[in-house]
C-alpha positions in Angstrom: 0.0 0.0 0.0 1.3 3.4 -0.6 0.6 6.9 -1.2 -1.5 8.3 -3.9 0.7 10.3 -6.4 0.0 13.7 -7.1 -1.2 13.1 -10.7 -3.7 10.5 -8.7 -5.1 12.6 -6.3 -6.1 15.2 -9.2 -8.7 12.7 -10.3 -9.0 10.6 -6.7 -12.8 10.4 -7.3 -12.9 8.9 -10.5 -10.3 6.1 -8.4 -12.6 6.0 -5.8 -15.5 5.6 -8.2 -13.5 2.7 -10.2 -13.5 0.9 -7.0 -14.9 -2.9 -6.2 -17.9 -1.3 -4.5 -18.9 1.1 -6.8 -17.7 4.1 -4.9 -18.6 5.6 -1.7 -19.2 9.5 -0.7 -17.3 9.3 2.6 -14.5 7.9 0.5 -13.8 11.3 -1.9 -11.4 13.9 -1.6 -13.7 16.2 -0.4 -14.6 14.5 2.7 -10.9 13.5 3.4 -10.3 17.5 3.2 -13.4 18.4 5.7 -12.5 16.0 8.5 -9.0 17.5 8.2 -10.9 20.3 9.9 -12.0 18.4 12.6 -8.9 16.6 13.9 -7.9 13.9 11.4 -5.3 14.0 8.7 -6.6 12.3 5.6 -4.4 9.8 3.9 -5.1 8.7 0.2 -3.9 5.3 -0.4 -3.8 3.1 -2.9 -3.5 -0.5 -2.3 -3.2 -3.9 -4.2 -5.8 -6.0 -5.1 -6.0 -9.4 -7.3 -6.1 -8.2 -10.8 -6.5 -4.3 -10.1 -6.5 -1.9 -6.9 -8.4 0.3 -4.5 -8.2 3.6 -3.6 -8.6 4.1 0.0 -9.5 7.1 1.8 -7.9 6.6 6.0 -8.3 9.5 8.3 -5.6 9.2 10.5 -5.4 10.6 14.4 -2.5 10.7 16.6 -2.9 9.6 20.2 -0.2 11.1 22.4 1.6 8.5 23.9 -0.4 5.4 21.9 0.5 6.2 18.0 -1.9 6.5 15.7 -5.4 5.4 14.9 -6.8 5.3 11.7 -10.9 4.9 10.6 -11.5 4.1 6.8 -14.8 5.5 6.7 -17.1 3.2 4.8 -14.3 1.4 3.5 -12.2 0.0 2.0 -14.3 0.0 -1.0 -14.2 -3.6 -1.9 -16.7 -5.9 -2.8 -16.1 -9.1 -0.1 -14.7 -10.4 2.5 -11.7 -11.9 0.5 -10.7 -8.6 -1.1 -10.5 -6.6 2.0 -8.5 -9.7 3.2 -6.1 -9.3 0.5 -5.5 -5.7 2.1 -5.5 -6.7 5.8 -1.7 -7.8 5.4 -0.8 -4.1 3.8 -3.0 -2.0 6.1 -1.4 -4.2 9.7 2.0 -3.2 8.3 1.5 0.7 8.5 4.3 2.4 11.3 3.2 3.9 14.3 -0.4 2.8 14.0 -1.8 0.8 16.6 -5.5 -0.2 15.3 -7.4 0.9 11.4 -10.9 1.1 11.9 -12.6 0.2 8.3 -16.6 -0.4 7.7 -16.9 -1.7 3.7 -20.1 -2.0 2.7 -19.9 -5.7 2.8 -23.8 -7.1 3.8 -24.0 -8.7 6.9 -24.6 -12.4 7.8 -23.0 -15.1 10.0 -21.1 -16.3 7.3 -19.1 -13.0 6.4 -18.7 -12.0 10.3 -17.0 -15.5 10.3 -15.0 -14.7 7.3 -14.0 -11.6 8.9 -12.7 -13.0 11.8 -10.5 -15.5 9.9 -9.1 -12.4 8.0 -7.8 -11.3 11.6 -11.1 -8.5 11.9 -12.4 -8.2 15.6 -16.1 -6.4 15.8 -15.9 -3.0 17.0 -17.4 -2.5 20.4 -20.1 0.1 18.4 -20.2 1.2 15.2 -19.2 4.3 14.1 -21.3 5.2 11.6 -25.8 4.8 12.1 -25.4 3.4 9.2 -25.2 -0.2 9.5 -29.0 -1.1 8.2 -30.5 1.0 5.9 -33.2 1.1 2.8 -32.0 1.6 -0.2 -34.3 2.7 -3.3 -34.0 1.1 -6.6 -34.6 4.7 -8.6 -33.7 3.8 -12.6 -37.1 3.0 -13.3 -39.3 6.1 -15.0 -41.9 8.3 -12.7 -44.8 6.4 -13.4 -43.0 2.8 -12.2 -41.3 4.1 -9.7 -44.3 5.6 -8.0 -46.1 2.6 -8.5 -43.5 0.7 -6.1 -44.1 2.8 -3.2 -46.8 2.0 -0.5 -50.1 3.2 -1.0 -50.2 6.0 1.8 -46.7 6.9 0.8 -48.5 7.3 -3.0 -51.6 8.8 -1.3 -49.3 11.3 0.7 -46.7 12.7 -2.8 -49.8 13.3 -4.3 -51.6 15.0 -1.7 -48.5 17.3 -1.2 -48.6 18.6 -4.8 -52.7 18.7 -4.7 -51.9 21.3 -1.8 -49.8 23.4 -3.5 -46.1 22.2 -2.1 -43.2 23.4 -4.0 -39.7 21.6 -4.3 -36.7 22.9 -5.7 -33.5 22.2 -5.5 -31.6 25.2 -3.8 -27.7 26.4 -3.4 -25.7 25.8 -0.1 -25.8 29.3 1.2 -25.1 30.9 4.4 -29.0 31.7 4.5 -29.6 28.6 3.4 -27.8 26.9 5.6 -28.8 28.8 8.4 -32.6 27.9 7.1 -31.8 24.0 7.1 -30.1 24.1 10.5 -33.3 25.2 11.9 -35.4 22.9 10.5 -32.8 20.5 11.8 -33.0 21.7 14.8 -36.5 21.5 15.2 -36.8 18.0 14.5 -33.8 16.9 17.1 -36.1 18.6 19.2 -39.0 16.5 18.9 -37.0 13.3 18.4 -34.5 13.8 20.8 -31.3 12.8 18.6 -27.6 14.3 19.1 -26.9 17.3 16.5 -23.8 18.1 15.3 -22.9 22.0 15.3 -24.0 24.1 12.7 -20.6 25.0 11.2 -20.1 21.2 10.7 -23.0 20.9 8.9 -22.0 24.1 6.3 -18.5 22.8 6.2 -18.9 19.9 3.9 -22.3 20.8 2.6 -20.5 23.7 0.8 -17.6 21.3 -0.1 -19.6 19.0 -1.2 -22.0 21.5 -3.1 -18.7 22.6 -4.6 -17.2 19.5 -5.4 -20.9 18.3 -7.7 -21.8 16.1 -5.0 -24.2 17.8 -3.0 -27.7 19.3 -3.7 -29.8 20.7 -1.2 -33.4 21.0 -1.4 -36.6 22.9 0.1 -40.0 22.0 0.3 -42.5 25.1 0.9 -45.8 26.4 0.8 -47.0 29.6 -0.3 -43.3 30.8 0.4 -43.2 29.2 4.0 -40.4 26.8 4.2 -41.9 23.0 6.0 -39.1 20.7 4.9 -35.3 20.4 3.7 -32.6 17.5 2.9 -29.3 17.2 1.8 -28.3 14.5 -0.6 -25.0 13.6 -1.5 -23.8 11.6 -5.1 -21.0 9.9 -6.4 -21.7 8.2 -9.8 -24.8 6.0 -9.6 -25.2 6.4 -5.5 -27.1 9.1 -3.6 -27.1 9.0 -0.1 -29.7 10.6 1.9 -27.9 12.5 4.4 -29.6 15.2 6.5 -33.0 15.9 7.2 -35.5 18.4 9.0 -39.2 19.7 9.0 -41.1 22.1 11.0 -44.5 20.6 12.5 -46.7 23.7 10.7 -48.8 22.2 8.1 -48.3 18.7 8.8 -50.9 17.9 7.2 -49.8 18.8 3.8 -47.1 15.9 3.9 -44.7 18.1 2.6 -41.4 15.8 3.5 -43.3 13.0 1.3 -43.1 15.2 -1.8 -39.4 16.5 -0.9 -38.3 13.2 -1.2 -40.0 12.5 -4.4 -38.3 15.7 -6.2 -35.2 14.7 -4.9 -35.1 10.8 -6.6 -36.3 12.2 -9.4 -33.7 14.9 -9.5 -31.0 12.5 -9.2 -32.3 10.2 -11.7 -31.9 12.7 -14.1 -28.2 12.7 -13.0 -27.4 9.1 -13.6 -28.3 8.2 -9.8 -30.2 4.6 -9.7 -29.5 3.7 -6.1 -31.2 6.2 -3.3 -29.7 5.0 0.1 -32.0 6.5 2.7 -28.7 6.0 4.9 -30.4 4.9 8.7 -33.3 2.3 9.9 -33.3 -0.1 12.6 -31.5 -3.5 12.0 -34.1 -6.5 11.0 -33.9 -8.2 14.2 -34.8 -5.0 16.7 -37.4 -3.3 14.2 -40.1 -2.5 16.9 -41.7 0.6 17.9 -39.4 1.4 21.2 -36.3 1.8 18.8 -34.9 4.7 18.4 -34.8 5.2 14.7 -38.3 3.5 14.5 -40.0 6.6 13.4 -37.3 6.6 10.9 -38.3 3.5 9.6 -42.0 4.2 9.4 -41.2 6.8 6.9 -38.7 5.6 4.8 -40.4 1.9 4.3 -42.9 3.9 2.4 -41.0 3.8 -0.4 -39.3 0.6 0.0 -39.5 -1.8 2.9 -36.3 -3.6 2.0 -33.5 -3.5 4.8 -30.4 -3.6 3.7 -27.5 -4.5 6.5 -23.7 -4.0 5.9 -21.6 -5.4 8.3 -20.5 -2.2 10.3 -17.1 -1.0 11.7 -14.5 -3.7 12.3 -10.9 -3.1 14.2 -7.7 -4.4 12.6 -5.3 -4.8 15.7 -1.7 -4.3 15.3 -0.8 -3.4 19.1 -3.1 -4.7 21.6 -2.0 -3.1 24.4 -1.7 0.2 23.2 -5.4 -0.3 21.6 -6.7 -1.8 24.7 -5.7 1.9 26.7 -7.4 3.7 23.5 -10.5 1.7 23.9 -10.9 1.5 27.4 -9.2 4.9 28.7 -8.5 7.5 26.0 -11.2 7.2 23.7 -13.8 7.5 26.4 -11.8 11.0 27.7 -11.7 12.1 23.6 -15.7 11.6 23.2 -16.2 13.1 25.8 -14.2 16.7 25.7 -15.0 16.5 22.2 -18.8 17.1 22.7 -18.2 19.5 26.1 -15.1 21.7 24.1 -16.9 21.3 20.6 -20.5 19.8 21.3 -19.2 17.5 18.6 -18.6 13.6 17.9 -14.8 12.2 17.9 -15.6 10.5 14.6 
């Protein structure tokens, strides 16, 4: 494994994008370059695989005293179990790092947990990203079969919005903007009770993002009133549903139903097939006491498939030093983190 050249890191997302998996957003330049704001120091990587490579995106943190620990978010972007084994080797050999955190988008099942474990993988004590089960929409088809695949009420509701008088559009990444989505944001964390990140985080890589082609924010109003926003992000044939908010005024209308809508259909017309609405409750613990139930209840309206990848997993190269992250330092980081910052380590 070694650095990306300079002539490689020009065009790092069309690697990233040539990757086994597809490509993944968390994996591009830009996102390497906005968690260099937060603490990490990106590394671009490319390393070997069977018959081609992958481009890896790690962000790297160093632990005074420990070495360093590095999280490959959503990644490495390979396609199994035996191609992320065929980096394990390269990524265990890195100096001065005492544990990589990686979380490919491998799906989850007894048999690939197994396999991980084999490959010298231990499970993380929680995963980093919510990510781990999530619905993902099957968008290539036109308006009228597309539509016809959601659920009835979720049907009954799009319509309804637009029958109202709802307006979507697709709108830039402001300052006003921002400010406008943060509050919607805001009032929704407020009702559901969910940790928020601060509002500079949130402007940080939307603008990058926006900047970069892979972001697109969009409002939802009524007679001028704004009820509903949402960031999506996009990378080649993926969108990711990434932040959401709505006021409670005009319920009724089902405004968030038709924001939705607009945006699939907006990203279809962008080359986007696969709409991952990013967060629902595992299989196994989908009741109504979980806390991304609601969630759920929502996004199944437009497909009820759960998807579940197998989360973050810890290479180990120094167990001792990783045991006194894990059960000392990281606890301390987390913490001052979200009192200094009212932020997440990650």
């Amino acid at each position: 494994m070694r650095e990306a050249t300079a002539y490689e890191l020009t065009g790092w997302d069309e690697l990233v994008l040539r990757n086994p998996d597809g490509g993944q957003i968390l994996q591009t330049r830009a996102w390497g370059e906005f968690k260099r704001r937060h603490g990490w120091l990106p590394a671009y990587l490319v390393g070997d695989l069977a018959g081609g490579r992958v481009a890896m995106l790690a962000l790297r943190r160093r632990v005074l005293g420990v070495g360093e620990l590095w999280y490959v978010p959503k990644g490495p972007g390979v396609a199994n179990v035996e191609q992320l084994g065929g980096l394990v080797e390269q990524l265990r050999s890195q100096p001065r790092v005492f544990a990589v955190k990686v979380e490919p988008e491998i799906e989850d099942s007894a048999d690939a947990a197994a396999a991980l474990t084999r490959i010298g993988l231990t499970k993380s004590r929680r995963d980093v990203q919510i990510t781990r089960a999530t619905i993902i929409v099957d968008i290539a088809a036109g308006d009228d079969e597309l539509l016809a695949s959601f659920k009835p009420k979720t049907r009954y509701n799009i319509r309804l919005a637009a029958r109202r008088g709802v307006l979507v559009e697709p709108v830039p990444a402001s300052d006003a903007n921002v400010d406008a989505m943060y509050a919607l944001m805001a009032a929704t964390r407020d009702r559901a009770g969910f940790t928020l990140r601060p509002k500079s985080y949130f402007r940080g890589y939307w603008q990058l993002q926006e900047a970069a082609g892979q972001g697109q924010l969009f409002f939802a109003r009524l007679d001028g009133q704004l009820l509903a926003g949402l960031f999506a992000t996009f990378l080649g044939s993926k969108a990711w549903y990434k932040d959401g908010g709505s006021t409670k005024a005009h319920a009724d209308v089902m405004a968030p139903h038709l924001l939705q809508w607009e945006a699939m259909r907006w990203l279809r017309a962008r080359g986007v097939t696969g709409y991952d609405l990013v967060a629902v409750p595992p299989r196994a613990k989908l009741r109504e006491d979980h806390p991304l139930f609601g969630l759920y209840r929502f996004k199944s309206g437009f497909s009820d498939h759960i998807t579940e990848f197998v989360g973050t997993w810890d290479l180990v190269s120094d167990a001792r030093r990783f045991a006194l992250w894990e059960r000392a330092i990281e606890r301390v980081a987390q913490q001052w983190t979200l009192r200094a910052h009212h932020d997440l380590l990650y």
